[in-house]
C-alpha positions in Angstrom: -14.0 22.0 -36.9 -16.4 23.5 -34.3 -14.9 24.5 -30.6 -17.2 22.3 -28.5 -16.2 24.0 -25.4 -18.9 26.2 -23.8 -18.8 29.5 -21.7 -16.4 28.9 -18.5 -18.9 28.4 -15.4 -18.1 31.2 -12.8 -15.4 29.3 -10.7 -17.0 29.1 -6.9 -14.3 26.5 -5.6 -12.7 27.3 -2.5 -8.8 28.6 -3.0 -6.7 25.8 -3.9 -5.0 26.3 -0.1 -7.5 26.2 1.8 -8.2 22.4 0.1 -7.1 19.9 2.5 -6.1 17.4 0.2 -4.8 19.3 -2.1 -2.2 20.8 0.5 -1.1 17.7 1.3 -0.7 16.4 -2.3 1.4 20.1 -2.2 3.8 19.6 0.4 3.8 15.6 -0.6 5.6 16.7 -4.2 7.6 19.2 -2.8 9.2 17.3 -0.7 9.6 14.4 -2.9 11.0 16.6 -5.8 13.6 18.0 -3.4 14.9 14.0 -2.9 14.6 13.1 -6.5 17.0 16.2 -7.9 19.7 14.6 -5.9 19.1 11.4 -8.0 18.9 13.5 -11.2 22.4 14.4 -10.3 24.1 11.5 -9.1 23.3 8.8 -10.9 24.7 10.2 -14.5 27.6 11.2 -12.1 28.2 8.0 -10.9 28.5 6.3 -14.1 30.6 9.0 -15.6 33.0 8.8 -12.3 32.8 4.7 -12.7 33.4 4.1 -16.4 34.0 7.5 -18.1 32.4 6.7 -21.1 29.5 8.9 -22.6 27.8 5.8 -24.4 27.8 3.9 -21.0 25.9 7.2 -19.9 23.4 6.6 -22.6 23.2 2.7 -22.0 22.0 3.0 -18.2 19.6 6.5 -18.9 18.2 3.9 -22.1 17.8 0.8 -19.4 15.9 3.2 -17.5 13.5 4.7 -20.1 13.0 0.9 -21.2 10.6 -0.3 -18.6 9.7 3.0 -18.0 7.7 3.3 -21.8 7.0 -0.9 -21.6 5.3 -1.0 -18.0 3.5 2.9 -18.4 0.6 1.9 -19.9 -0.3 -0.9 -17.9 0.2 1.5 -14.8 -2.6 4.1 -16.0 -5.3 1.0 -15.3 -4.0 0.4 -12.4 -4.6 3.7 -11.0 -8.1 4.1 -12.5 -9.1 0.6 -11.3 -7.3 1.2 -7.7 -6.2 4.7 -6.7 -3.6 7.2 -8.2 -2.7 7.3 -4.5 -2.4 3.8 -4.2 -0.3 3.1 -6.8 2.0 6.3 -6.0 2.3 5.0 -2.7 3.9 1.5 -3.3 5.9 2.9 -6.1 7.3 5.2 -4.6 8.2 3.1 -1.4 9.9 0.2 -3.3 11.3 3.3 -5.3 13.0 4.2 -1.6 14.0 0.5 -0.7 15.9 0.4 -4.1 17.8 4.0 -3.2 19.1 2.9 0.3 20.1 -0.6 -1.3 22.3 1.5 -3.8 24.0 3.8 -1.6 24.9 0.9 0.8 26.8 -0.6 -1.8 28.5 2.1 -2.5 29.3 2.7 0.6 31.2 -0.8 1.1 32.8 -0.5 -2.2 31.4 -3.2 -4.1 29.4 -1.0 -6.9 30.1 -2.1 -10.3 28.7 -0.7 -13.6 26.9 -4.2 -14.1 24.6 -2.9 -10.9 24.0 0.1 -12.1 22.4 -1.7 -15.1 20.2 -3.7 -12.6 19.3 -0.2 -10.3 18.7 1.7 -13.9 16.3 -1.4 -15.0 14.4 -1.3 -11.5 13.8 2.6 -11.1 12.8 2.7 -14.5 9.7 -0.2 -13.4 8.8 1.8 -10.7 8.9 5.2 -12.3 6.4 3.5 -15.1 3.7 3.5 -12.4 4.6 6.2 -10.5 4.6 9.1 -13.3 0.9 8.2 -14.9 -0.3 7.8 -11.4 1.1 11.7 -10.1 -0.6 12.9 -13.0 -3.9 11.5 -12.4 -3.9 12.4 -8.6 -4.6 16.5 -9.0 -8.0 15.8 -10.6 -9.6 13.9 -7.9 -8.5 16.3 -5.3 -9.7 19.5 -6.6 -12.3 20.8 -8.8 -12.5 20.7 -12.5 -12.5 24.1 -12.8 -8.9 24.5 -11.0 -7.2 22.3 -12.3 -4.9 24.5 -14.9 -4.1 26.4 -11.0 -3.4 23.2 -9.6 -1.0 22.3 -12.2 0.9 25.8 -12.3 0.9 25.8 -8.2 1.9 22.4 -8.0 4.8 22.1 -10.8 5.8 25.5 -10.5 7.0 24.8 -6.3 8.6 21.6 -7.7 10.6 24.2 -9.9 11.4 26.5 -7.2 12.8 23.7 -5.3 15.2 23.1 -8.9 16.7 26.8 -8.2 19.0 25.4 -5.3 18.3 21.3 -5.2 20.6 20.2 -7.7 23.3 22.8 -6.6 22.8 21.2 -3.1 23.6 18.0 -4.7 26.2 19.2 -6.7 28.0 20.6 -3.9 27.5 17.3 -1.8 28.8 15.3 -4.8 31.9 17.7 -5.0 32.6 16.9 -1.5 32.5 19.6 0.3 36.4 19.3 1.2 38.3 21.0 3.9 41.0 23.5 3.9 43.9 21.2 2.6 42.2 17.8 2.6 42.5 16.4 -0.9 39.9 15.2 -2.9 39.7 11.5 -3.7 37.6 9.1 -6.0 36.5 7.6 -3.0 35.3 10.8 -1.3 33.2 11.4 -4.4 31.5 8.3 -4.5 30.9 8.6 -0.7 29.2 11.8 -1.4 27.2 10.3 -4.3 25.7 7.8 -1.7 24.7 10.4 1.0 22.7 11.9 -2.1 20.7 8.6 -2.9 20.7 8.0 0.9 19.0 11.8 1.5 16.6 11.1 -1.6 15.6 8.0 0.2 14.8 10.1 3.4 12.7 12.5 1.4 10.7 9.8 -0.3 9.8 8.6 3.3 8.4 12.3 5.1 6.2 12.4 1.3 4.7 9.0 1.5 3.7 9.9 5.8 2.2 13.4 3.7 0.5 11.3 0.6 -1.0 8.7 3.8 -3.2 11.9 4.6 -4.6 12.4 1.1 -8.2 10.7 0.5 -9.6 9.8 -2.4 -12.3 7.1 -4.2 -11.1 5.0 -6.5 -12.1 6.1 -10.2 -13.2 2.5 -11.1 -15.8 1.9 -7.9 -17.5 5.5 -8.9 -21.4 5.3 -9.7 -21.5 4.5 -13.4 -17.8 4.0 -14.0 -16.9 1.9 -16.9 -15.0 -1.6 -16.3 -11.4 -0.8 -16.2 -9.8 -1.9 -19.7 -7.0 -0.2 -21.1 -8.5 -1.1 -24.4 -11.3 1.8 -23.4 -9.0 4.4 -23.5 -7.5 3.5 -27.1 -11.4 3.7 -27.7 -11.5 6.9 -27.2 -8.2 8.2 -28.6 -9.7 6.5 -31.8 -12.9 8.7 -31.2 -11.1 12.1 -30.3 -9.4 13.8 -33.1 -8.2 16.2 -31.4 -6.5 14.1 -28.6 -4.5 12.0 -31.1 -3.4 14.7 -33.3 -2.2 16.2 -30.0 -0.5 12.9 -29.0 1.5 11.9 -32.0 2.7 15.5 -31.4 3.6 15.6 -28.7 5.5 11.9 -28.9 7.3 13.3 -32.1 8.6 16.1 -30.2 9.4 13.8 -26.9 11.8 11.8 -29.2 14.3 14.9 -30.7 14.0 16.7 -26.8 14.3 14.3 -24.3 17.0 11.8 -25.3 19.4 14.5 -26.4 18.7 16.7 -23.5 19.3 14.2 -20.6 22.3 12.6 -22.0 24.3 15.9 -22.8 23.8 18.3 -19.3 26.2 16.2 -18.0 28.9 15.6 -20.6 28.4 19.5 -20.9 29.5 20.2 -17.4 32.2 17.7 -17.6 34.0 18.3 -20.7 32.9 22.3 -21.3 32.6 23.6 -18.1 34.8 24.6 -15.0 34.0 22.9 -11.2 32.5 20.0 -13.1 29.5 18.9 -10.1 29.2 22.0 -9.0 28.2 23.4 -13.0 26.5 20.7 -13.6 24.2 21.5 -10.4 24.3 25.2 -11.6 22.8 24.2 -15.1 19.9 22.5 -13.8 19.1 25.8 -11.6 19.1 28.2 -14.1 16.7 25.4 -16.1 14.7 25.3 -13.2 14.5 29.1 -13.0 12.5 29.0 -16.8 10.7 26.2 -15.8 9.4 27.9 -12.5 8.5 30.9 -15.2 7.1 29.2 -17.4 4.8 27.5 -15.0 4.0 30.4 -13.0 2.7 31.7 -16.9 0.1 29.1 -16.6 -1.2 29.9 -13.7 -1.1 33.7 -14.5 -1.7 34.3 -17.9 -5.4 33.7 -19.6 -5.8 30.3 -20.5 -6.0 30.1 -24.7 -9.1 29.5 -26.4 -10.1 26.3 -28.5 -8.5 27.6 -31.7 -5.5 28.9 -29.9 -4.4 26.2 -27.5 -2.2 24.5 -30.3 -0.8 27.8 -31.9 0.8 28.9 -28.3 2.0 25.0 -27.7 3.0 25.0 -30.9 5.2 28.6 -30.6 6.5 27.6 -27.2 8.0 24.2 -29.0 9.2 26.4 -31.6 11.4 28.6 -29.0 12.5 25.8 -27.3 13.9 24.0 -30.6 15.6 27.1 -31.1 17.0 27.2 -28.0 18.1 23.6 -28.1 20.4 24.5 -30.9 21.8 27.7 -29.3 22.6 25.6 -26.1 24.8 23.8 -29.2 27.5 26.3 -29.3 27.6 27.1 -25.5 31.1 26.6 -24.0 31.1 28.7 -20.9 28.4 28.9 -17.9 27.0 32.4 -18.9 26.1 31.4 -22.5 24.7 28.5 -21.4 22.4 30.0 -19.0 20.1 31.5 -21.2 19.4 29.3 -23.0 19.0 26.4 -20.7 16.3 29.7 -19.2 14.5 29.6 -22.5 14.3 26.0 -22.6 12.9 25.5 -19.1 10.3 28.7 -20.3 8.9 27.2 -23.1 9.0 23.6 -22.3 7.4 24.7 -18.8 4.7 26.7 -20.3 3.2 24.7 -22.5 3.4 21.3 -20.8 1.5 23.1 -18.2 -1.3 24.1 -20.9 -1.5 20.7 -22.9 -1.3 18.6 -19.3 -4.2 20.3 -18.1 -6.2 20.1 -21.2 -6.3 16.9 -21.1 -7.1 16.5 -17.5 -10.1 18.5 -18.2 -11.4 17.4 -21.3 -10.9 13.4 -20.5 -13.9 11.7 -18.5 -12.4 11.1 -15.0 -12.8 6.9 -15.0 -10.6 7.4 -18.1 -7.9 10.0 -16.8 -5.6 7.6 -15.6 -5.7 5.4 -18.9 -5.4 8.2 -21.5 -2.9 9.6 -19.1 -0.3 6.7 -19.7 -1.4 6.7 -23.3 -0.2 9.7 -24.0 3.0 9.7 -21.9 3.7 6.2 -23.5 3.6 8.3 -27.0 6.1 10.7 -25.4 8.2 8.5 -23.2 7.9 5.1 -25.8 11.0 5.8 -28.0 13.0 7.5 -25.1 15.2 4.2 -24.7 16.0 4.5 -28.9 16.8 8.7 -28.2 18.8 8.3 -25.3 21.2 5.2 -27.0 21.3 7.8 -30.6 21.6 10.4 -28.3 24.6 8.7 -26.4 26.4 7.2 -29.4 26.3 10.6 -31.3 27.5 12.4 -28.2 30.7 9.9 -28.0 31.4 9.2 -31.8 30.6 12.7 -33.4 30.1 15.7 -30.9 28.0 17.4 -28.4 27.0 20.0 -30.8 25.9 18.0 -34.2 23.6 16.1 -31.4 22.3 19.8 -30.2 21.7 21.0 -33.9 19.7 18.0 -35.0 17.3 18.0 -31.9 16.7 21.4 -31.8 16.5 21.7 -35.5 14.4 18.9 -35.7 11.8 20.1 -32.9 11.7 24.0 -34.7 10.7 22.2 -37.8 8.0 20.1 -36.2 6.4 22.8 -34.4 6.3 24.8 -37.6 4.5 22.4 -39.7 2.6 22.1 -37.3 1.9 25.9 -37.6 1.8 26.0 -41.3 -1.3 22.9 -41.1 -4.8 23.8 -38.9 -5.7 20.0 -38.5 -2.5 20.3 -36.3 -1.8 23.8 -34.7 -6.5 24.0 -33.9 -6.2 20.7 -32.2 -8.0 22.1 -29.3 -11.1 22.4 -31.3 -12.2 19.2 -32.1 -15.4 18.0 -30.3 -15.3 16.1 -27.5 -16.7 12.6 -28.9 -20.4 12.5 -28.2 -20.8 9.2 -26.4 -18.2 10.8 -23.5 -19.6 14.3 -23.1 -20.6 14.9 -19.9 -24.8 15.4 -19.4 
């Protein structure tokens, strides 16, 4: 294997703030992440507070994933035959419709777990086109060159907004009760309403912020191929690297994401003291590594060809390890840390693979390979989340913890121990895609 990646060109963009479009795409996700943390924490808290049943937990987050991982790929052509923007826009703005129509129903009292099947089923749909769509966005508003920035500025606000949304929300949730005013089921569920009700707001100021963006449409570009999703299978046949990196990356999405969504949580609720409240607190600290481990890839120098996968590959390793510790945590303050590391890692070198393939993909295609890859990491999340939810409610919290974060340690070190895996990064770009 030969690195096929030349010199860096001296980078002569203008500062990624002083980029009109990019500011708005800025403030756009900022705004929108702020909403959706208040999602992230009320809907496993409603179905918790309605059925108190870990493996109805799993159900709904596994009727989510479902469309999410069937609909993904068929999203990616969209937004290279339209516009990212395009498609982010009416996703998200069904995505809002759907929010108020929940939190109205809860508000008159007629919510049932049955719904929340339907509301899981639809917000996973529209989260299918949304996610593949976000991701192809950055590089049509800034240059090539900036894109790794773009990626660490960009995720790494969305991350400073986790250090005090989801305690927001979990102090909403809680109620926010007065001096001798007791707390009832129905306050809560009141409360878990204003939260979908505020998310739907803040989905409404991003979309006026996205209006602002502009972009051409990858497909009507000077020489762009016809949109098939079949072209961008084409080239993950042709790119060695990009598949290895792939069914990686999808191997590791199976023991992480499942486990780790189902059991914040239970964690909170069976572990922890002030139940909302530490459950908001968890997702903080996590946020705190994530904004870390972002703010590293926008900081530190970007690895080489033959040292991209070794520092993926170590970052997945810490996180595994993490994953286990967070195992035998039952109090806030050893949980913390490692929930820290977790965010770190995870944070880090997301950050590095996301933008590597935003760079090395030809930009008709980034939309495509895009949902390609996050159907590799997102496909078997329905199957994680239902194990995930079934071992959390018929064995324990910590045999689930041990077996995803042992699992993902051992993956990352074969990975290690075998250069076809850990020097993905240095296979050529396939010659017919090369840029002239």
């Amino acid at each position: 294997m030969n690195a096929t990646s030349s010199e860096p060109a001296v980078d002569t963009a203008p500062s990624l703030f002083r980029n009109r479009d990019y500011l708005w795409l800025w403030a756009s996700a900022a705004i929108s992440s702020l909403g959706d943390y208040f999602t992230l924490i009320a809907m496993p808290w409603l179905v918790l507070s309605i059925s108190h049943d870990s493996a109805a937990l799993g159900i709904v987050m596994a009727l989510e994933s479902l469309p999410r991982a069937a609909f993904m790929l068929f999203s990616g052509s969209a937004s290279d035959r339209f516009t990212a923007r395009s498609v982010l826009l009416v996703s998200r703005f069904l995505f809002m419709l759907a929010l108020v129509a929940l939190a109205l129903m809860l508000l008159g009292g007629r919510i049932q777990l049955q719904h929340l099947y339907g509301f899981a089923i639809t917000f996973g749909l529209l989260t299918a086109f949304a996610l593949p769509a976000n991701r192809a966005l950055l590089p049509q508003v800034v240059e090539r060159s900036q894109i790794q920035k773009g990626n660490s500025a960009l995720m790494g606000s969305q991350q400073l907004i986790q250090l005090f949304a989801p305690v927001l929300a979990g102090l909403l949730i809680w109620g926010l009760p007065t001096a001798g005013a007791p707390q009832t089921a129905g306050a809560d569920l009141r409360h878990i309403a204003y939260a979908f009700l505020f998310n739907a707001g803040a989905i409404a100021v991003a979309l006026v912020l996205l209006l602002q963006i502009r972009v051409t449409a990858p497909g009507k570009m000077p020489g762009a191929v016809k949109v098939r999703l079949t072209e961008g299978f084409r080239y993950l046949r042709q790119d060695d690297g990009m598949r290895i990196a792939t069914l990686y990356m999808g191997c590791v999405g199976f023991f992480a994401i499942g486990p780790l969504m189902t059991v914040i949580p239970q964690l909170a609720q069976q572990r922890l003291q002030d139940g909302a409240l530490s459950y908001g607190m968890l997702y903080a600290v996590n946020g705190l590594g994530s904004m870390l481990g972002f703010a590293l890839g926008g900081l530190l120098p970007k690895p080489g060809p033959q040292r991209l996968g070794q520092v993926m590959l170590c970052a997945d390793l810490v996180a595994g390890l993490s994953i286990a510790w967070l195992a035998h945590a039952d109090r806030l303050v050893t949980a913390a840390p490692a929930l820290a590391l977790i965010g770190v890692a995870a944070s880090y070198g997301g950050v590095l693979g996301l933008s590597w393939i935003q760079e090395r993909v030809p930009p008709s295609l980034t939309g495509r390979i895009l949902s390609i890859v996050m159907f590799a990491v997102l496909g078997l999340t329905p199957l994680s989340m239902t194990v995930a939810g079934l071992v959390a409610a018929h064995y324990s919290l910590v045999l689930l913890l041990t077996i995803s974060g042992a699992a993902i340690a051992a993956v990352a070190l074969l990975g290690l121990a075998m250069p076809a895996i850990r020097r993905f990064g240095a296979y050529p770009v396939p010659a017919s895609y090369r840029e002239a």
